[in-house]
Each structure stands twice: as structure tokens, then as C-alpha cells.
PyMOL commands that place a pseudoatom at each C-alpha (Angstrom):
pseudoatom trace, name=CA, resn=UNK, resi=1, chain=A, elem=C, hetatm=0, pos=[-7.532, 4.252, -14.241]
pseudoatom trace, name=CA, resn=UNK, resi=2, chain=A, elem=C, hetatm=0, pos=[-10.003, 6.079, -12.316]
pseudoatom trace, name=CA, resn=UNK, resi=3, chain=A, elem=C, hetatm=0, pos=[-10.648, 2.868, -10.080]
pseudoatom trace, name=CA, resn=UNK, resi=4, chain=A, elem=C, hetatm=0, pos=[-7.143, 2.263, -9.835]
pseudoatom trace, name=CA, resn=UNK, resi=5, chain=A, elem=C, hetatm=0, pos=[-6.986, 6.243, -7.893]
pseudoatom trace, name=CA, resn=UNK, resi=6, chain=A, elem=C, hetatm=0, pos=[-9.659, 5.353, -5.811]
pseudoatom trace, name=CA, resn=UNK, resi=7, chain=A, elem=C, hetatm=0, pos=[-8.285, 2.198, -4.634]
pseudoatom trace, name=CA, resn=UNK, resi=8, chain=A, elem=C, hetatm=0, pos=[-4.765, 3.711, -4.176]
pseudoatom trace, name=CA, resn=UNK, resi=9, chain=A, elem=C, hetatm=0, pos=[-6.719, 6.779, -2.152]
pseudoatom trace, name=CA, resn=UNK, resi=10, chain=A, elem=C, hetatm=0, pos=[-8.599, 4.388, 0.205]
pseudoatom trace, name=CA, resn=UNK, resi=11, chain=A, elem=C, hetatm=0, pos=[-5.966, 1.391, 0.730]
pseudoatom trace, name=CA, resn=UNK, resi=12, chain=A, elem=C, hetatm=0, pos=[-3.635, 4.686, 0.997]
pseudoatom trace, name=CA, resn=UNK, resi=13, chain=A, elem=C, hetatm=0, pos=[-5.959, 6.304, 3.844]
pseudoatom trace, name=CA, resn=UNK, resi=14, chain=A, elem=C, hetatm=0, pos=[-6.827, 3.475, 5.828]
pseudoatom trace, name=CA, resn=UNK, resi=15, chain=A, elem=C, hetatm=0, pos=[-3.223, 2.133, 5.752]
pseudoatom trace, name=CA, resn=UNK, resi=16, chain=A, elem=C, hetatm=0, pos=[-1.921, 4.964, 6.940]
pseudoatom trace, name=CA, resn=UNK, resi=17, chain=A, elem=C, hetatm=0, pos=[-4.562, 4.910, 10.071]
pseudoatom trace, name=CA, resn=UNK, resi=18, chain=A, elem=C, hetatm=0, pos=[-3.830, 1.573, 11.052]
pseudoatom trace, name=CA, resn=UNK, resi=19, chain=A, elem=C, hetatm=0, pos=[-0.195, 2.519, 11.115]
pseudoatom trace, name=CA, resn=UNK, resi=20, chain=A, elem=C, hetatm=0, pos=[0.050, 5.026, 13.103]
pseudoatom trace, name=CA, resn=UNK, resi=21, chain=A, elem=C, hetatm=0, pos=[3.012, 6.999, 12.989]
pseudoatom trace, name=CA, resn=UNK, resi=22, chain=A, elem=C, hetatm=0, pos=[4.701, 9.980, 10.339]
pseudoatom trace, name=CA, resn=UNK, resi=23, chain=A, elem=C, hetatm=0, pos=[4.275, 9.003, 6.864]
pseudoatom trace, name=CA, resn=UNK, resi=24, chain=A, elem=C, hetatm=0, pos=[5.721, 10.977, 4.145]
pseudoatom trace, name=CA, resn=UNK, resi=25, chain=A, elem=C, hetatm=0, pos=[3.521, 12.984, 1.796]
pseudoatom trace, name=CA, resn=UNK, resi=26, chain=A, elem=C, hetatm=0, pos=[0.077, 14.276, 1.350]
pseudoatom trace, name=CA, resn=UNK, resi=27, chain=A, elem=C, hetatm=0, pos=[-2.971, 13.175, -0.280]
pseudoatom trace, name=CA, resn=UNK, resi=28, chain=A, elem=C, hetatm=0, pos=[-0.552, 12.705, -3.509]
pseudoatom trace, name=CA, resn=UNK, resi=29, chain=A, elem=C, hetatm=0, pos=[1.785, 10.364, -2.043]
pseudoatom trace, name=CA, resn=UNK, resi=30, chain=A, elem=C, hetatm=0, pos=[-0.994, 8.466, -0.036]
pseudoatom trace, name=CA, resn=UNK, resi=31, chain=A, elem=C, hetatm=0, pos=[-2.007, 7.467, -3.741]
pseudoatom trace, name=CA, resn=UNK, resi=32, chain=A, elem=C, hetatm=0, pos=[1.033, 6.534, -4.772]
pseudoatom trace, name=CA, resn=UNK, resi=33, chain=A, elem=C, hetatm=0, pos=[1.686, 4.357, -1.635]
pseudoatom trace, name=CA, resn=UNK, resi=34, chain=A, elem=C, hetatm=0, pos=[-1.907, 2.380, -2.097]
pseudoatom trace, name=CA, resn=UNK, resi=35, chain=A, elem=C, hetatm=0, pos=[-1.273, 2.148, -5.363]
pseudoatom trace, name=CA, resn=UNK, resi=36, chain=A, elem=C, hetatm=0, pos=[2.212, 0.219, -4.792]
pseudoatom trace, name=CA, resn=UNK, resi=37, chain=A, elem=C, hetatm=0, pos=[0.307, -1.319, -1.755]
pseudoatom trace, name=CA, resn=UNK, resi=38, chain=A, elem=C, hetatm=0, pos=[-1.840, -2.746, -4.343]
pseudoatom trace, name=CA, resn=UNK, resi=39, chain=A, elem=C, hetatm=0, pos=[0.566, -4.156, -6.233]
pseudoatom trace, name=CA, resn=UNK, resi=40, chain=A, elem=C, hetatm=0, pos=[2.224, -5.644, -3.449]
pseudoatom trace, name=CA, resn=UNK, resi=41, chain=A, elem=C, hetatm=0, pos=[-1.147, -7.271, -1.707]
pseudoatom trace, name=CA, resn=UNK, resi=42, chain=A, elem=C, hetatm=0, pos=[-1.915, -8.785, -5.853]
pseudoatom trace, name=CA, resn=UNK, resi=43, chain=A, elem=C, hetatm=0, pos=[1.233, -10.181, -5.865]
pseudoatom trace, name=CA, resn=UNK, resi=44, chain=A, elem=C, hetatm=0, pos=[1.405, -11.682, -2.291]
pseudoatom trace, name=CA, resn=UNK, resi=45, chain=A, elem=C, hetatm=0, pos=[-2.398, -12.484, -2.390]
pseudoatom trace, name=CA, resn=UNK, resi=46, chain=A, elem=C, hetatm=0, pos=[-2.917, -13.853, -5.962]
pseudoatom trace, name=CA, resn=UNK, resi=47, chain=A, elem=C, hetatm=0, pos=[1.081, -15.009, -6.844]
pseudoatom trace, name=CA, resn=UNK, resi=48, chain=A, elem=C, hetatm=0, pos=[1.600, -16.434, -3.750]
pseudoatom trace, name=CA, resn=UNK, resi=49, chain=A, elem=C, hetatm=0, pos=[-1.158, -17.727, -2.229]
pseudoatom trace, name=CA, resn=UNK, resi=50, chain=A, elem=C, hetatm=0, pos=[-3.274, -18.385, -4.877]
pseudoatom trace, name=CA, resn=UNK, resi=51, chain=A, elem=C, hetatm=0, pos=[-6.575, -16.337, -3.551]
pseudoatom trace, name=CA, resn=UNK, resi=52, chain=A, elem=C, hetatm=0, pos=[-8.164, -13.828, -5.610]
pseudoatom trace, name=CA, resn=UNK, resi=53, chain=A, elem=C, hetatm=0, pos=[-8.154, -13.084, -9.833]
pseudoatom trace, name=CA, resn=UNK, resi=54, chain=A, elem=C, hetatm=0, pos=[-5.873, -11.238, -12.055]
pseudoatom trace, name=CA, resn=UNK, resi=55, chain=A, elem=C, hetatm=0, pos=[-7.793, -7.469, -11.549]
pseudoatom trace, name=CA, resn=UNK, resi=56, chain=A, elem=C, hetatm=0, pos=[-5.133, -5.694, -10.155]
pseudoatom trace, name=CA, resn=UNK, resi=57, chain=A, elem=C, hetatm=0, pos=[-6.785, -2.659, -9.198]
pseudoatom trace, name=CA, resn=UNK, resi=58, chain=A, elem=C, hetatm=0, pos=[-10.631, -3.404, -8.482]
pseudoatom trace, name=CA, resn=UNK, resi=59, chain=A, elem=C, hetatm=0, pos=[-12.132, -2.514, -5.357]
pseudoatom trace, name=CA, resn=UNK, resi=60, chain=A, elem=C, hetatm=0, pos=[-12.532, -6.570, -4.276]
pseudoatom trace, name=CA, resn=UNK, resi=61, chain=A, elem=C, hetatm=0, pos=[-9.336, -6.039, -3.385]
pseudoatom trace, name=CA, resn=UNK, resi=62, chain=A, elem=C, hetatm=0, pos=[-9.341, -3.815, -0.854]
pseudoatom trace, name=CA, resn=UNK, resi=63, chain=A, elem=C, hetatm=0, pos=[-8.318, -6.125, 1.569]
pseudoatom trace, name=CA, resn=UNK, resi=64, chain=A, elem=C, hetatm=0, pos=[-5.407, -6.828, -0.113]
pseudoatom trace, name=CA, resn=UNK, resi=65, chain=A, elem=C, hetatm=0, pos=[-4.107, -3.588, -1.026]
pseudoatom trace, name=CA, resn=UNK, resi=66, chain=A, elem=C, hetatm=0, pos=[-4.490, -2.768, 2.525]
pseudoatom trace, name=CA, resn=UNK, resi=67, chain=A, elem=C, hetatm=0, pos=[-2.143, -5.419, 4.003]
pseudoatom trace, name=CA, resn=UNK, resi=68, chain=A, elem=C, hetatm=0, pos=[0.192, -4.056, 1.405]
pseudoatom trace, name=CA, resn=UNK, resi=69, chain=A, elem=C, hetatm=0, pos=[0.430, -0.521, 2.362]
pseudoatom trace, name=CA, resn=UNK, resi=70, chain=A, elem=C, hetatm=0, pos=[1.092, -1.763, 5.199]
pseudoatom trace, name=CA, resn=UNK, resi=71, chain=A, elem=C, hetatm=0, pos=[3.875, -4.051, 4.129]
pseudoatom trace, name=CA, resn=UNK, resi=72, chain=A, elem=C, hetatm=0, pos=[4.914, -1.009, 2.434]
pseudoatom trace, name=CA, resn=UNK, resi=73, chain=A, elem=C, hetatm=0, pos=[4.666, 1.346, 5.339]
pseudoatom trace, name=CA, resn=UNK, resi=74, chain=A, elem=C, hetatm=0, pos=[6.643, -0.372, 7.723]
pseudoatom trace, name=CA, resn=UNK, resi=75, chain=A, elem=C, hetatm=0, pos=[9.075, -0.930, 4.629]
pseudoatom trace, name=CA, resn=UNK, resi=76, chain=A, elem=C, hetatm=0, pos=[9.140, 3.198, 3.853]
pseudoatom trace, name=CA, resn=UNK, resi=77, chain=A, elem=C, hetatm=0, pos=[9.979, 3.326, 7.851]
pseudoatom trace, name=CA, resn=UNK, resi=78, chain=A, elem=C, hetatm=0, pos=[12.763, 0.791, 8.433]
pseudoatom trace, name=CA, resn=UNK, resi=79, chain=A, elem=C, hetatm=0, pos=[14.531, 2.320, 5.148]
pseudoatom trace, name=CA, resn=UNK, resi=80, chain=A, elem=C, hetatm=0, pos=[13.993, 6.019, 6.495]
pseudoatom trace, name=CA, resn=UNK, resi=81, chain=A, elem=C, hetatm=0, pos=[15.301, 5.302, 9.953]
pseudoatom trace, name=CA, resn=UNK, resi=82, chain=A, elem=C, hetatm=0, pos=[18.284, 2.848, 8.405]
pseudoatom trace, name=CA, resn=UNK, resi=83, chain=A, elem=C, hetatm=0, pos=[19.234, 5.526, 6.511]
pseudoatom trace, name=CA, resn=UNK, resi=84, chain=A, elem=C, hetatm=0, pos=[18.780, 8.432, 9.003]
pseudoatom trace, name=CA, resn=UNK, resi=85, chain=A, elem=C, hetatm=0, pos=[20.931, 6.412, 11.607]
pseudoatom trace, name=CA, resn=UNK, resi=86, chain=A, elem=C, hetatm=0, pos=[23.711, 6.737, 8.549]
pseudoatom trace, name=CA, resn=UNK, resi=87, chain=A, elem=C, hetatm=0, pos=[23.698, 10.348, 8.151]
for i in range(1, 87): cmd.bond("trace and resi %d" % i, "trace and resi %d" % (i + 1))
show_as sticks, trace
zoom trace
């Protein structure tokens, strides 16, 4: 669990900074997007590709969690702006 913060804190952080933009939240919500970031570099990492084991949150996948904060990032950003444009 503790790991699982940590990882969600620094894929979180350093998504965020090669991303440059506004992100929603705080240190909070930086968390919670690593931590879904996580999930979503497992899944495309380990599911998909086939690289990697079946520890979802351990710091060997940094790498991974990264790319999927990313994924997530620019995902937060096109829904935002789609549905700002609606308003």
C-alpha cells in the first residue's frame, strides 16, 4: 500500500513535468493520477506487450507508470477541453 503511494507520488510528479501544462489537483490528485497511470502502463506494458511481471505497483515499474500518466494526462486534457468547448 505504502509502495503503491510512492509510486503513484513519483509517476504522478514526473508525469506531470514532462507534460507541461495545467493539471487538476494538488499533491492528492497527483497520487491518484500515478496511481491510475500505473494501472494503465501494467496493463499496456504487461497485457499488451508482454514485458514486465504481474506487480502492479512496485517501483520496477516506474517506467511504465510514467508513460501512463501520461496517457492519462493528455486523456484528463482532451476530455476537459471537449467538454469546456460544450458549455
Amino acid at each position: 500500500m505504502i509502495g503503491a503511494i510512492i509510486l503513484g507520488l513519483v509517476a504522478g510528479f514526473i508525469g506531470k513535468a514532462l507534460v507541461p501544462g495545467k493539471d487538476p489537483g494538488g499533491f492528492l490528485m497527483t497520487i491518484v493520477i500515478g496511481l491510475v497511470g500505473a494501472l494503465v502502463g501494467w496493463a499496456i506494458f504487461t497485457q499488451l506487450l508482454g514485458i514486465g511481471d504481474n506487480d502492479i505497483f512496485d517501483l520496477g515499474g516506474l517506467l511504465g507508470a510514467i508513460v501512463g500518466v501520461i496517457i492519462v494526462l493528455l486523456a484528463l486534457r482532451a476530455f476537459s477541453g471537449r467538454s469546456a468547448a460544450h458549455r
